[in-house]
mmJSON file of the N, C-alpha and C atoms, coordinates in Angstrom:
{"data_MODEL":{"atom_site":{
"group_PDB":["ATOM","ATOM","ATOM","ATOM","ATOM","ATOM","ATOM","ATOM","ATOM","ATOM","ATOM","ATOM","ATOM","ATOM","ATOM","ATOM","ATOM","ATOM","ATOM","ATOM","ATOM","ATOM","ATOM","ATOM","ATOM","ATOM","ATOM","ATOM","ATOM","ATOM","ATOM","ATOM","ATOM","ATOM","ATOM","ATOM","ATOM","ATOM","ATOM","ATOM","ATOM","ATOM","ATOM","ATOM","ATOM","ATOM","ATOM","ATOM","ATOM","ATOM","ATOM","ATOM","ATOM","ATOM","ATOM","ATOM","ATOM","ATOM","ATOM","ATOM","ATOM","ATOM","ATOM","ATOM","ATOM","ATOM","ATOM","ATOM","ATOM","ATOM","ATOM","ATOM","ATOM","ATOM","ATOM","ATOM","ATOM","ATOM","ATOM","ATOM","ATOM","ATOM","ATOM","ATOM","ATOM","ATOM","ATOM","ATOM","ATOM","ATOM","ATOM","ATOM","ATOM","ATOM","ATOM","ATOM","ATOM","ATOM","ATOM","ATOM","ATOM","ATOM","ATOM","ATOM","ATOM","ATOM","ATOM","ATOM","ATOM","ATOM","ATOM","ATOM","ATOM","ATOM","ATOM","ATOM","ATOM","ATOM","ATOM","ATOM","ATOM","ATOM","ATOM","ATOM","ATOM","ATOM","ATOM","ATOM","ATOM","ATOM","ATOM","ATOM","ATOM","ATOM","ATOM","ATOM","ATOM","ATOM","ATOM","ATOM","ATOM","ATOM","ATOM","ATOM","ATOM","ATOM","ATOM","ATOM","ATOM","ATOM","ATOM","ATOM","ATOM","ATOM","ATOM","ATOM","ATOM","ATOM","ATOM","ATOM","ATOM","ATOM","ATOM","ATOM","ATOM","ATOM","ATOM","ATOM","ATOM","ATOM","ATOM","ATOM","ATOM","ATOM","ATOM","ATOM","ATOM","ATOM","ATOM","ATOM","ATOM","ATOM","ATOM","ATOM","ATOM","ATOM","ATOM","ATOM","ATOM","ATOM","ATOM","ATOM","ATOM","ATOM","ATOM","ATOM","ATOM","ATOM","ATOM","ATOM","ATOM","ATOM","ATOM","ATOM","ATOM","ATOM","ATOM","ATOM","ATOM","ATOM","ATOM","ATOM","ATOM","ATOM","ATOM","ATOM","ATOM","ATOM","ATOM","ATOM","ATOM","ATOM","ATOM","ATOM","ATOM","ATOM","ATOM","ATOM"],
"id":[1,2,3,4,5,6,7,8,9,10,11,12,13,14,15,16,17,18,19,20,21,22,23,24,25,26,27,28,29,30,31,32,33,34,35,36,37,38,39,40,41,42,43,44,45,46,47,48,49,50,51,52,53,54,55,56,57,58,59,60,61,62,63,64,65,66,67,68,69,70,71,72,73,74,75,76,77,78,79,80,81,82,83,84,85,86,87,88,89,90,91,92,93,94,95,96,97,98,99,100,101,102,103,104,105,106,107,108,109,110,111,112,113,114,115,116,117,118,119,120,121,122,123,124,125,126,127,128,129,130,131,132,133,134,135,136,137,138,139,140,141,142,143,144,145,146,147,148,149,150,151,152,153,154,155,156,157,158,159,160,161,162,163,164,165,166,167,168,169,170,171,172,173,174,175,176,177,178,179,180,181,182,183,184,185,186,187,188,189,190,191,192,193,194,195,196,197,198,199,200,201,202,203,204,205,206,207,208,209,210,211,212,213,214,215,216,217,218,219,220,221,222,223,224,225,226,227,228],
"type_symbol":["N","C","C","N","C","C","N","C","C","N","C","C","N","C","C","N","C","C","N","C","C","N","C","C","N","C","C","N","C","C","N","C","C","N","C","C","N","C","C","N","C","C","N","C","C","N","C","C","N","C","C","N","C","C","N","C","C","N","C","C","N","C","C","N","C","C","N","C","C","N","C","C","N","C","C","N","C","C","N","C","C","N","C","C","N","C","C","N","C","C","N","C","C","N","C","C","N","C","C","N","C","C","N","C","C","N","C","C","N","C","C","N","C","C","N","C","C","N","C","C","N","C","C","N","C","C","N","C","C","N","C","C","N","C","C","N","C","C","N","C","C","N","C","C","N","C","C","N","C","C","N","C","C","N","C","C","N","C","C","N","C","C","N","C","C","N","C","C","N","C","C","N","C","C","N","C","C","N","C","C","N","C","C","N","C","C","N","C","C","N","C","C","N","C","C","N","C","C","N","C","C","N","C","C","N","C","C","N","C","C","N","C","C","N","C","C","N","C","C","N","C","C","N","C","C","N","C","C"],
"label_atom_id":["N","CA","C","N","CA","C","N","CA","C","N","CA","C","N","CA","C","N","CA","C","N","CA","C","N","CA","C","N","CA","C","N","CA","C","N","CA","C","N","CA","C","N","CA","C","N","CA","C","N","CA","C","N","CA","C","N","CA","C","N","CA","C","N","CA","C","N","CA","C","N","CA","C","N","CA","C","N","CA","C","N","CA","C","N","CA","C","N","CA","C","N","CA","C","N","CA","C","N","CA","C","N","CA","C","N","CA","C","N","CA","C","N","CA","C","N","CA","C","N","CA","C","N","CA","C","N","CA","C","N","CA","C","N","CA","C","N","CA","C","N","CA","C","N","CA","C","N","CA","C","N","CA","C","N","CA","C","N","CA","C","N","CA","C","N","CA","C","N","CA","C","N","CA","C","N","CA","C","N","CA","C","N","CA","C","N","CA","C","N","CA","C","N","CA","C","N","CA","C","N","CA","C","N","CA","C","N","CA","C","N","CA","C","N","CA","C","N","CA","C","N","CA","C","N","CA","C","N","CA","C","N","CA","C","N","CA","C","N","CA","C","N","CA","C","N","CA","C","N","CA","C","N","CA","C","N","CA","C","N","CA","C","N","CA","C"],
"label_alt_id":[null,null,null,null,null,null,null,null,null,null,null,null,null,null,null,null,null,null,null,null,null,null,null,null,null,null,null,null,null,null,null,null,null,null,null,null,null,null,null,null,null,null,null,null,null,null,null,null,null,null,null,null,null,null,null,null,null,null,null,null,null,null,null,null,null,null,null,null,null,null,null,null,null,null,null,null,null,null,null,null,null,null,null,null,null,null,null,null,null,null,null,null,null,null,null,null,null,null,null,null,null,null,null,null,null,null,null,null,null,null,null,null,null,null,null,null,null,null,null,null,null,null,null,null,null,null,null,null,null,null,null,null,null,null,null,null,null,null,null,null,null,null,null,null,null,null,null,null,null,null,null,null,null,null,null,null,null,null,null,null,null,null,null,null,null,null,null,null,null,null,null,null,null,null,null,null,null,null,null,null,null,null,null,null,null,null,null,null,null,null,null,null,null,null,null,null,null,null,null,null,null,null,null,null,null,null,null,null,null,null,null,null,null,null,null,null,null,null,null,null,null,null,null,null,null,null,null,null],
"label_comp_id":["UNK","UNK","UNK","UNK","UNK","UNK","UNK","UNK","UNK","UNK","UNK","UNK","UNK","UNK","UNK","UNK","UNK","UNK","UNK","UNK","UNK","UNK","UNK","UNK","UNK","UNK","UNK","UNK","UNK","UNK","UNK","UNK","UNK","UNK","UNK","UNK","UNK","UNK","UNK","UNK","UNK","UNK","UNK","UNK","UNK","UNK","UNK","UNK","UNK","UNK","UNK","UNK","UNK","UNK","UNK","UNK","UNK","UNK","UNK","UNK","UNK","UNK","UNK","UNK","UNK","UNK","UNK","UNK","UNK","UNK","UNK","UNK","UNK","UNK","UNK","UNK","UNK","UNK","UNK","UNK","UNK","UNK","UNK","UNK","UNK","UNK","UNK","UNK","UNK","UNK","UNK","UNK","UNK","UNK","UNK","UNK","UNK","UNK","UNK","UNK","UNK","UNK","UNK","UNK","UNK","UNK","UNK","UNK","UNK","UNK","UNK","UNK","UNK","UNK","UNK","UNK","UNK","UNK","UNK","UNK","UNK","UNK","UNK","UNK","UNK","UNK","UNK","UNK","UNK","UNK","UNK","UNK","UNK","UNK","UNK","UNK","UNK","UNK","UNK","UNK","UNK","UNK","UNK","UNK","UNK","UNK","UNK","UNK","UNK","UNK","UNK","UNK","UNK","UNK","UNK","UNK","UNK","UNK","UNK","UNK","UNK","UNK","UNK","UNK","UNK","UNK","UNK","UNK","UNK","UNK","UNK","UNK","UNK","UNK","UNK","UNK","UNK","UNK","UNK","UNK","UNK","UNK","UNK","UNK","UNK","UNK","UNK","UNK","UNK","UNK","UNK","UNK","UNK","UNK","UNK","UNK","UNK","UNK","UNK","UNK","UNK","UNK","UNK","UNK","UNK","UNK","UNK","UNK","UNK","UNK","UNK","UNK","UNK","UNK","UNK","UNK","UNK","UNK","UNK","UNK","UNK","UNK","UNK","UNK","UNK","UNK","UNK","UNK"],
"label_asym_id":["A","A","A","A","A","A","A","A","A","A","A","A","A","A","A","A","A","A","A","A","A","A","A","A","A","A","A","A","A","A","A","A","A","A","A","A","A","A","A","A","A","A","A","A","A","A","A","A","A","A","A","A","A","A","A","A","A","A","A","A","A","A","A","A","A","A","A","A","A","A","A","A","A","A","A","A","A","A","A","A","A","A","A","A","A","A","A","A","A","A","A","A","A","A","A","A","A","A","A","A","A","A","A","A","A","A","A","A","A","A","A","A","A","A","A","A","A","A","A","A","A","A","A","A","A","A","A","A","A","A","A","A","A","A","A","A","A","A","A","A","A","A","A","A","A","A","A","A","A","A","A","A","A","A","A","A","A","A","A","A","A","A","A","A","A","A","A","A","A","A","A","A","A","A","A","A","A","A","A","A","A","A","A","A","A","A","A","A","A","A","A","A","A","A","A","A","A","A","A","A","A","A","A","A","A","A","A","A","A","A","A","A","A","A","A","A","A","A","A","A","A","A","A","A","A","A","A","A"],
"label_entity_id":["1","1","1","1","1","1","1","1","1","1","1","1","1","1","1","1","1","1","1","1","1","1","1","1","1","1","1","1","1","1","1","1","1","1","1","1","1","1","1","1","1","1","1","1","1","1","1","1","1","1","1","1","1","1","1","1","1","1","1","1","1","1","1","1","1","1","1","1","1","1","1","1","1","1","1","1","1","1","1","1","1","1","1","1","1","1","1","1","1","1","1","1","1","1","1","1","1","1","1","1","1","1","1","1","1","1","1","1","1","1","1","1","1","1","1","1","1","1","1","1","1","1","1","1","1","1","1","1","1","1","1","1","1","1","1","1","1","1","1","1","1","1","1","1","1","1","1","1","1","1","1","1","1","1","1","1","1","1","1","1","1","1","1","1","1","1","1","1","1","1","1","1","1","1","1","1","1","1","1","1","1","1","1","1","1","1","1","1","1","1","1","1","1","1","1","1","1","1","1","1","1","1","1","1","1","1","1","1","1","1","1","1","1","1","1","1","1","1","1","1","1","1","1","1","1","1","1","1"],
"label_seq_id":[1,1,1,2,2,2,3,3,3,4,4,4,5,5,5,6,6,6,7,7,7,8,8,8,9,9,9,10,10,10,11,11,11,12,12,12,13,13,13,14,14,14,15,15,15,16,16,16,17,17,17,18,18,18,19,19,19,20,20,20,21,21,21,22,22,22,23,23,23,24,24,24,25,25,25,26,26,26,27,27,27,28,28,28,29,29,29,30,30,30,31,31,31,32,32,32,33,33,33,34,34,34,35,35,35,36,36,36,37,37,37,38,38,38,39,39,39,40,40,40,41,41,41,42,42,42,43,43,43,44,44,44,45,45,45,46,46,46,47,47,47,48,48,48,49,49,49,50,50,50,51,51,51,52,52,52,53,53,53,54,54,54,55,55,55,56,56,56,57,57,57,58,58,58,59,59,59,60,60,60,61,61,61,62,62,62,63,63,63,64,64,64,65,65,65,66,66,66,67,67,67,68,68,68,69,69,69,70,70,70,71,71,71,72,72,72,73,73,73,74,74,74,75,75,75,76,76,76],
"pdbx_PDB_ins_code":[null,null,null,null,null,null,null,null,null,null,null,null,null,null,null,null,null,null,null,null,null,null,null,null,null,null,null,null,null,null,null,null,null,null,null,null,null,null,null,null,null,null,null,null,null,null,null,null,null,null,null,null,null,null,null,null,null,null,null,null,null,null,null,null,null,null,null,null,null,null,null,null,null,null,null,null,null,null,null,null,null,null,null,null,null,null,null,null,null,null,null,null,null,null,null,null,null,null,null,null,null,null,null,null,null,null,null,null,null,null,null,null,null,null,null,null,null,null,null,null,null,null,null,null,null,null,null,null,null,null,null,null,null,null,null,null,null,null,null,null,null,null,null,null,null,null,null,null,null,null,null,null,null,null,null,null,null,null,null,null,null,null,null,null,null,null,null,null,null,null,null,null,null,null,null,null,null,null,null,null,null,null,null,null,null,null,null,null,null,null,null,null,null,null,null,null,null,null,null,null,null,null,null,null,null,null,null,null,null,null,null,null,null,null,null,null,null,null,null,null,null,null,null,null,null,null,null,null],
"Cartn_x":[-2.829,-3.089,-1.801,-0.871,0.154,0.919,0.694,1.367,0.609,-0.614,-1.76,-1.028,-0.908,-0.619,0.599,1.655,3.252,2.762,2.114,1.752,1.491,0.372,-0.037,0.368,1.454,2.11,3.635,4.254,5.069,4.444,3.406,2.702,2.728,2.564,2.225,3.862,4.616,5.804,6.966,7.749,9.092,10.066,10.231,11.639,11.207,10.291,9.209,10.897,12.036,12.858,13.189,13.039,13.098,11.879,10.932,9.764,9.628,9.736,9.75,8.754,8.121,6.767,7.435,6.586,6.86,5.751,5.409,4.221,3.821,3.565,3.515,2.061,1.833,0.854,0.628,-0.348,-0.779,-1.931,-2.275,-3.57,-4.292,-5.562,-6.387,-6.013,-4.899,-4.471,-3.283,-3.399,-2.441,-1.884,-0.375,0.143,1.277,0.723,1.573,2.614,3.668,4.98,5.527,5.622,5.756,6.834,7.93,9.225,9.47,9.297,10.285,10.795,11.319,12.279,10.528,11.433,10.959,10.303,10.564,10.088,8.65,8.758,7.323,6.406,6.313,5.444,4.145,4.392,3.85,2.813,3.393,2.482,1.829,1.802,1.024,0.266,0.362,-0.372,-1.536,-1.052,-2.323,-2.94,-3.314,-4.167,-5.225,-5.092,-5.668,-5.865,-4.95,-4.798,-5.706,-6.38,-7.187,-6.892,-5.497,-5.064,-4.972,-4.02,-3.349,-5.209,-6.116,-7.669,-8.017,-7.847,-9.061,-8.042,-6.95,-5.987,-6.034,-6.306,-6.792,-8.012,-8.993,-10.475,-10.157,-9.628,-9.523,-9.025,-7.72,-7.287,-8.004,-9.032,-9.933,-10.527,-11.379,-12.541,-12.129,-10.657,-10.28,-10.14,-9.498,-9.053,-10.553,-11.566,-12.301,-13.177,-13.088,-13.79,-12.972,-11.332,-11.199,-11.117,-11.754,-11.869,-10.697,-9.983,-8.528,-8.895,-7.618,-8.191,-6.705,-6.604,-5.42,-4.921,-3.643,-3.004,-2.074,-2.322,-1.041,-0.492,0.93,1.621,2.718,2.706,3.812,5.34,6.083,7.362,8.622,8.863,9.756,11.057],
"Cartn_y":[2.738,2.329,2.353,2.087,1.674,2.923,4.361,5.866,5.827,5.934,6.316,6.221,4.66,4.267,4.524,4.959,5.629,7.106,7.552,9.163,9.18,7.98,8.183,8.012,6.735,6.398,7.373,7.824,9.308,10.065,10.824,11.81,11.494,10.06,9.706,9.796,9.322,8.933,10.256,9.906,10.847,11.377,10.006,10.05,9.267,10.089,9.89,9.019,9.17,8.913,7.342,6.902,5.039,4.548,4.804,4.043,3.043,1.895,1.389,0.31,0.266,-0.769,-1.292,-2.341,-3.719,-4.246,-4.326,-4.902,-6.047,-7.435,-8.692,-9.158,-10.131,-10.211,-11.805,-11.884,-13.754,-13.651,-13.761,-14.124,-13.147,-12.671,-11.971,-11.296,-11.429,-10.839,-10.256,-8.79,-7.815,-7.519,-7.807,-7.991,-6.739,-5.537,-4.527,-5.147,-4.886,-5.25,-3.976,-3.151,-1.779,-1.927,-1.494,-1.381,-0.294,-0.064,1.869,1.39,2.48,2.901,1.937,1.441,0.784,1.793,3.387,3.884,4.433,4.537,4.897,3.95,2.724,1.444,2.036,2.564,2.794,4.241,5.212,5.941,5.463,4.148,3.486,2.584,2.308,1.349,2.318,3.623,4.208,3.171,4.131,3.757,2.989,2.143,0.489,0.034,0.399,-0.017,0.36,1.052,2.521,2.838,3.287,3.989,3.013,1.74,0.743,0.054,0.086,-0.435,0.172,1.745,2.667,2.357,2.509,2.401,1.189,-0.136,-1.246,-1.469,-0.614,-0.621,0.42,1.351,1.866,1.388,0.536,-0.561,-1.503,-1.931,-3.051,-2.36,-1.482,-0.524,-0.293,-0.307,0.312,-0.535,-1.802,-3.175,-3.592,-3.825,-4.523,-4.026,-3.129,-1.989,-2.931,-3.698,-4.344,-5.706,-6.226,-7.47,-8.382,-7.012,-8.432,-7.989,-8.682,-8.586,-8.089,-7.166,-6.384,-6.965,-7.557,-7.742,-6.252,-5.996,-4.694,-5.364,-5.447,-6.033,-5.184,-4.678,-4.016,-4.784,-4.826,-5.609,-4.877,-5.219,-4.877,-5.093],
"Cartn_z":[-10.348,-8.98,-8.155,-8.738,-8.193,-7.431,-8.62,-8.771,-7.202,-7.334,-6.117,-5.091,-4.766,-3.503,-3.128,-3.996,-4.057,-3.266,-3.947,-3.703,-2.33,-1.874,-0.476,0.623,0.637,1.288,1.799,0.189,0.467,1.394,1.265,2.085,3.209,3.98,5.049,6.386,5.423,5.966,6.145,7.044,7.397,5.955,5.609,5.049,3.634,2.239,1.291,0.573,0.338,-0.673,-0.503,1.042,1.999,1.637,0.622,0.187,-1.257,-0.767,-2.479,-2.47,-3.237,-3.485,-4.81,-4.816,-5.747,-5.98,-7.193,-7.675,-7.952,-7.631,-8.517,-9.132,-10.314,-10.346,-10.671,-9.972,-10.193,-10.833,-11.788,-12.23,-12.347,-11.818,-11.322,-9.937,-9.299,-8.135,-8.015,-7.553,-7.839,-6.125,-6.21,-4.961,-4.845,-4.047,-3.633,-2.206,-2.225,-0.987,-1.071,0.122,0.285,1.436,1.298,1.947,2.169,3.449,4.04,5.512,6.68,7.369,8.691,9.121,10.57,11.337,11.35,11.915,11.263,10.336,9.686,9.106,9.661,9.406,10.619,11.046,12.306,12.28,11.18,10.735,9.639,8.719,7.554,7.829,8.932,9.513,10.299,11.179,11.733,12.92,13.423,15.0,14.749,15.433,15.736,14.08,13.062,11.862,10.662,10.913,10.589,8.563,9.626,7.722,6.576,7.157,6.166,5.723,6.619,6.151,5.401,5.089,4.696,3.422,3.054,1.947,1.024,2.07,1.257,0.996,1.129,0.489,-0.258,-0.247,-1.392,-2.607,-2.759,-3.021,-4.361,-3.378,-3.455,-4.307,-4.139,-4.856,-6.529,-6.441,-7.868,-8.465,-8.197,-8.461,-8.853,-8.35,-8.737,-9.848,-10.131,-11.363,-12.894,-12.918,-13.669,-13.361,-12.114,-12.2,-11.268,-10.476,-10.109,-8.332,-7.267,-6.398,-5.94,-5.003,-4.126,-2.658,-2.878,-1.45,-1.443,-0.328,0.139,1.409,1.293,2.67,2.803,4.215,4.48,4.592,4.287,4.624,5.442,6.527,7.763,7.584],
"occupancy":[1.0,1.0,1.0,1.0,1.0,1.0,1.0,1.0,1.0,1.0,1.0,1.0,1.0,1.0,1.0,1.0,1.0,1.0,1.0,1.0,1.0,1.0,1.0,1.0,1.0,1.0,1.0,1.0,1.0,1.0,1.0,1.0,1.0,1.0,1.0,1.0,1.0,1.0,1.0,1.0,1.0,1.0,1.0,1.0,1.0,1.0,1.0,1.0,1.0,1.0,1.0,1.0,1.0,1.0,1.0,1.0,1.0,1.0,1.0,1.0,1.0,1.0,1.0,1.0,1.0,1.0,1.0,1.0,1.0,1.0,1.0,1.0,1.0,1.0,1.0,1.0,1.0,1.0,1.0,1.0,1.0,1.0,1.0,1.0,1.0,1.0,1.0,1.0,1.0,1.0,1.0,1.0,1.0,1.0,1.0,1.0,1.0,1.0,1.0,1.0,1.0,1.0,1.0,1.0,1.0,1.0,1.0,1.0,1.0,1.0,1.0,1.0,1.0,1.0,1.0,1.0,1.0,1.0,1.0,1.0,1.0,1.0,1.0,1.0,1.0,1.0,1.0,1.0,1.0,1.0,1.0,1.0,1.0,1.0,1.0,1.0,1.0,1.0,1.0,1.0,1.0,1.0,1.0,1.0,1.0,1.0,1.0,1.0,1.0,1.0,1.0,1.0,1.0,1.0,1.0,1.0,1.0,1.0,1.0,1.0,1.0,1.0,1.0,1.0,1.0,1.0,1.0,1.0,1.0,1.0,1.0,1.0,1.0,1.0,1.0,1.0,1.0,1.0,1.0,1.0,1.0,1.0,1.0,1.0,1.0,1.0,1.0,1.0,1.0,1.0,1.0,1.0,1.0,1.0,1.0,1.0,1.0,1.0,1.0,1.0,1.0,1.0,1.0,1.0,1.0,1.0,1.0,1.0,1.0,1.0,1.0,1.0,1.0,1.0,1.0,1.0,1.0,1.0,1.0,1.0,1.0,1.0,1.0,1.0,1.0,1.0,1.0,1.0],
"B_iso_or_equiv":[0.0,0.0,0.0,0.0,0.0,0.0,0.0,0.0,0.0,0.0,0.0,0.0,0.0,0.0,0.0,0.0,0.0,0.0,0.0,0.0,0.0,0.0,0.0,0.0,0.0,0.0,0.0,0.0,0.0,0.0,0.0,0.0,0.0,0.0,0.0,0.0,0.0,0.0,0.0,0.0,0.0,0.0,0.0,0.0,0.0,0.0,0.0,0.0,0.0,0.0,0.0,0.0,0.0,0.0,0.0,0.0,0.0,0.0,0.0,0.0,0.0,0.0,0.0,0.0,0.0,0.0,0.0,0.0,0.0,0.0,0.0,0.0,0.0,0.0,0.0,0.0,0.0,0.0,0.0,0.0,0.0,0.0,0.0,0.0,0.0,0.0,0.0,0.0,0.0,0.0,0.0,0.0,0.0,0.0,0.0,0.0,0.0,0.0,0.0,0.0,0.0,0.0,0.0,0.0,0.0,0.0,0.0,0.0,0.0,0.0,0.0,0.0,0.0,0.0,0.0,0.0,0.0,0.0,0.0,0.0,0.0,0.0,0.0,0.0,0.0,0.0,0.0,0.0,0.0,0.0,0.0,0.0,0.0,0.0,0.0,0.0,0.0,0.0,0.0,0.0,0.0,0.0,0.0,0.0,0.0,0.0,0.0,0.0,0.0,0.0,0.0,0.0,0.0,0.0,0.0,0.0,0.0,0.0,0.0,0.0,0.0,0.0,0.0,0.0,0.0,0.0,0.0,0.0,0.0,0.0,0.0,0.0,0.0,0.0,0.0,0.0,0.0,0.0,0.0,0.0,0.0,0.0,0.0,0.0,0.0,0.0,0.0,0.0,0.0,0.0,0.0,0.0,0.0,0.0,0.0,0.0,0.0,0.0,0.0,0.0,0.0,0.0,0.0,0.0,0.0,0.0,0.0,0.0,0.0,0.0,0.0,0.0,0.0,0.0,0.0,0.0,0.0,0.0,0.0,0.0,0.0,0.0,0.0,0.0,0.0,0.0,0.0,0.0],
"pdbx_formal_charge":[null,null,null,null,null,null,null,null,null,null,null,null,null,null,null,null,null,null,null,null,null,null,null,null,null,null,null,null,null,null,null,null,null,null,null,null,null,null,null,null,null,null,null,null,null,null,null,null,null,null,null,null,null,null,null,null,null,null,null,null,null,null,null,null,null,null,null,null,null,null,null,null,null,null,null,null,null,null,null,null,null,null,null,null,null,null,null,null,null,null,null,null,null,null,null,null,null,null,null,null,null,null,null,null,null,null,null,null,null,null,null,null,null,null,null,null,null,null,null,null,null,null,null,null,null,null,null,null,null,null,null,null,null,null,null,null,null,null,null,null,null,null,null,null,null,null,null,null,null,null,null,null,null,null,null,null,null,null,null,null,null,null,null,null,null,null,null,null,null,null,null,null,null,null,null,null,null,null,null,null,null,null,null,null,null,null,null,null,null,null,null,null,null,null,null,null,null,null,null,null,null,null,null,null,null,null,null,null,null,null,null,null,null,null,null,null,null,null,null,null,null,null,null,null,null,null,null,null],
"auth_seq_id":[1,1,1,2,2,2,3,3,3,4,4,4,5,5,5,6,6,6,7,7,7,8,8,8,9,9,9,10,10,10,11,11,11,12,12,12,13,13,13,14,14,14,15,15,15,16,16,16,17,17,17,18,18,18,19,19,19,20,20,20,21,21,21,22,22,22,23,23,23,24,24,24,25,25,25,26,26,26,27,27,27,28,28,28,29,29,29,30,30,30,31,31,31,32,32,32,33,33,33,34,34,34,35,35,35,36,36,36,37,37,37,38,38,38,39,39,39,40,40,40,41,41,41,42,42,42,43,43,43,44,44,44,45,45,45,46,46,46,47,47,47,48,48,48,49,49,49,50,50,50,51,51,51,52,52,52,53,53,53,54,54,54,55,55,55,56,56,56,57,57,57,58,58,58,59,59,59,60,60,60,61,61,61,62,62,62,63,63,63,64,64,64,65,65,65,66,66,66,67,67,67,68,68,68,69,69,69,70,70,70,71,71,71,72,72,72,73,73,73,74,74,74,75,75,75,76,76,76],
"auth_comp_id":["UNK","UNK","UNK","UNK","UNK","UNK","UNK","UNK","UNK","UNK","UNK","UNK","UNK","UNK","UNK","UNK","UNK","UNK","UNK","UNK","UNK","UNK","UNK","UNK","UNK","UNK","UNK","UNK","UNK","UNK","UNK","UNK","UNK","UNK","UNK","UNK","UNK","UNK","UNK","UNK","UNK","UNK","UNK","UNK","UNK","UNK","UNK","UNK","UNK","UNK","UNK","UNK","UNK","UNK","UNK","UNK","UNK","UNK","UNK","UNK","UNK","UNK","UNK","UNK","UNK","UNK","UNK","UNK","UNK","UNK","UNK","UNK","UNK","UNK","UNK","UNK","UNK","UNK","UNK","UNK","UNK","UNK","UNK","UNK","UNK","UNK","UNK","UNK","UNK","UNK","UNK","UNK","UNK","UNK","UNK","UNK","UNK","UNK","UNK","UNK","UNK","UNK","UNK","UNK","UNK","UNK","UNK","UNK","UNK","UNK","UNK","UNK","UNK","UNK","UNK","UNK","UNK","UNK","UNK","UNK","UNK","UNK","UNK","UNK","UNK","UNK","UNK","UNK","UNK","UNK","UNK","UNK","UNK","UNK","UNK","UNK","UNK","UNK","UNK","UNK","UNK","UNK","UNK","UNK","UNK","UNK","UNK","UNK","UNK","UNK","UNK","UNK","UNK","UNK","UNK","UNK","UNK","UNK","UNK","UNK","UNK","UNK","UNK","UNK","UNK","UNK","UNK","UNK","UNK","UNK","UNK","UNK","UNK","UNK","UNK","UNK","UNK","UNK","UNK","UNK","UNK","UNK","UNK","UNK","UNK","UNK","UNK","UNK","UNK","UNK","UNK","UNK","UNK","UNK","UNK","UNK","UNK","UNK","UNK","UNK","UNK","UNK","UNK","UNK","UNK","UNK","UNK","UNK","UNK","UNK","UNK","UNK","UNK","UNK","UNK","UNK","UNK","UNK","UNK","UNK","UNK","UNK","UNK","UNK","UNK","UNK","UNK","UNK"],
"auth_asym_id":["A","A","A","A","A","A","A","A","A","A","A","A","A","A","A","A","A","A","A","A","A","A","A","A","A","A","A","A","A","A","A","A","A","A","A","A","A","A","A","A","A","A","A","A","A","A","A","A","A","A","A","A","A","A","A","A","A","A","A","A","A","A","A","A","A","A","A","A","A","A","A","A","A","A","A","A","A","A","A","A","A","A","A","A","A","A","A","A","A","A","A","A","A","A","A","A","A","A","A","A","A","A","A","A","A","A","A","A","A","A","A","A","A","A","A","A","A","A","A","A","A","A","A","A","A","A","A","A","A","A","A","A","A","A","A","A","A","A","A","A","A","A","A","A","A","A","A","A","A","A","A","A","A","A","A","A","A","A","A","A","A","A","A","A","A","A","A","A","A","A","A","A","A","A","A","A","A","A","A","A","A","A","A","A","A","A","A","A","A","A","A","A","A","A","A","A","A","A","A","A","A","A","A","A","A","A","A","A","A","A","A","A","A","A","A","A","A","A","A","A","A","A","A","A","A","A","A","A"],
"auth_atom_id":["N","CA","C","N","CA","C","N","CA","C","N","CA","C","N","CA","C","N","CA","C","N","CA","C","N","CA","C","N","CA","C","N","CA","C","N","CA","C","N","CA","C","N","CA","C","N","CA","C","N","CA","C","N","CA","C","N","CA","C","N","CA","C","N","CA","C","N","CA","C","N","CA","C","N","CA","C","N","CA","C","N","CA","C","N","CA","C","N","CA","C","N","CA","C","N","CA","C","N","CA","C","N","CA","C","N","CA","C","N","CA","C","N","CA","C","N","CA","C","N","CA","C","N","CA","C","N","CA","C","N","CA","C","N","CA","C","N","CA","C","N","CA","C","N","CA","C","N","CA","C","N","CA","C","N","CA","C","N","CA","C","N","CA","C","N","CA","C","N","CA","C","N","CA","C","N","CA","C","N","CA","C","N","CA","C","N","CA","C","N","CA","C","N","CA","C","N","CA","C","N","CA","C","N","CA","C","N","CA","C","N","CA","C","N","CA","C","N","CA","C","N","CA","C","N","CA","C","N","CA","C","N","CA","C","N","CA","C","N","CA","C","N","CA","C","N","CA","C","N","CA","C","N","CA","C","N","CA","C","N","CA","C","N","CA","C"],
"pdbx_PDB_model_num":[1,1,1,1,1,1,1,1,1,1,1,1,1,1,1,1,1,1,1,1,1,1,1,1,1,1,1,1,1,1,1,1,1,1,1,1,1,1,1,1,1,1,1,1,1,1,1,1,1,1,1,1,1,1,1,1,1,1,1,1,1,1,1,1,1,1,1,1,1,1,1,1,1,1,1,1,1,1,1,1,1,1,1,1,1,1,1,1,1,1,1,1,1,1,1,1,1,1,1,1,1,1,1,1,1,1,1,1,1,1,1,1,1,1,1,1,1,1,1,1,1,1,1,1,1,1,1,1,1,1,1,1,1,1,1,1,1,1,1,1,1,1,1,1,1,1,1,1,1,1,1,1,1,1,1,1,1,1,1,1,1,1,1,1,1,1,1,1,1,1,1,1,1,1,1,1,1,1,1,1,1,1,1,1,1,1,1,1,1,1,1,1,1,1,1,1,1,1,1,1,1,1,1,1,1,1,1,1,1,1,1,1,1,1,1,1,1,1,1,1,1,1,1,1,1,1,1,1]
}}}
């Protein structure tokens, strides 16, 4: 899950090498923190917040097939 959302987020952004995600896990809840360049929060996020939604139901969808639940937070 984790490769996935690396892969997608590269694709999305300017400058793929300023991307670093961090994984934590509490329990049953799996917490992505995704760190890149100020200027490309803005293409991951997507129009009226679009992309960063369709990415966290996707997210969600895979996560819950074993039972845990997905925060994705962008960090600035």
């Amino acid at each position: 899950m984790e490769s996935f959302l690396e892969f997608v987020i590269r694709q999305l952004v300017d400058v793929p090498e300023e991307v670093f995600i961090t994984r934590l896990e509490h329990g049953h809840k799996l917490i992505f923190k995704v760190e890149m360049r100020q200027a490309d929060v803005g293409k991951v996020i997507g129009r009226n917040g679009h992309t960063i939604t369709a990415l966290r139901n996707l997210l969600s969808a895979a996560a819950a097939r074993t039972g845990h639940q997905v925060v994705l937070q962008i960090v600035e």
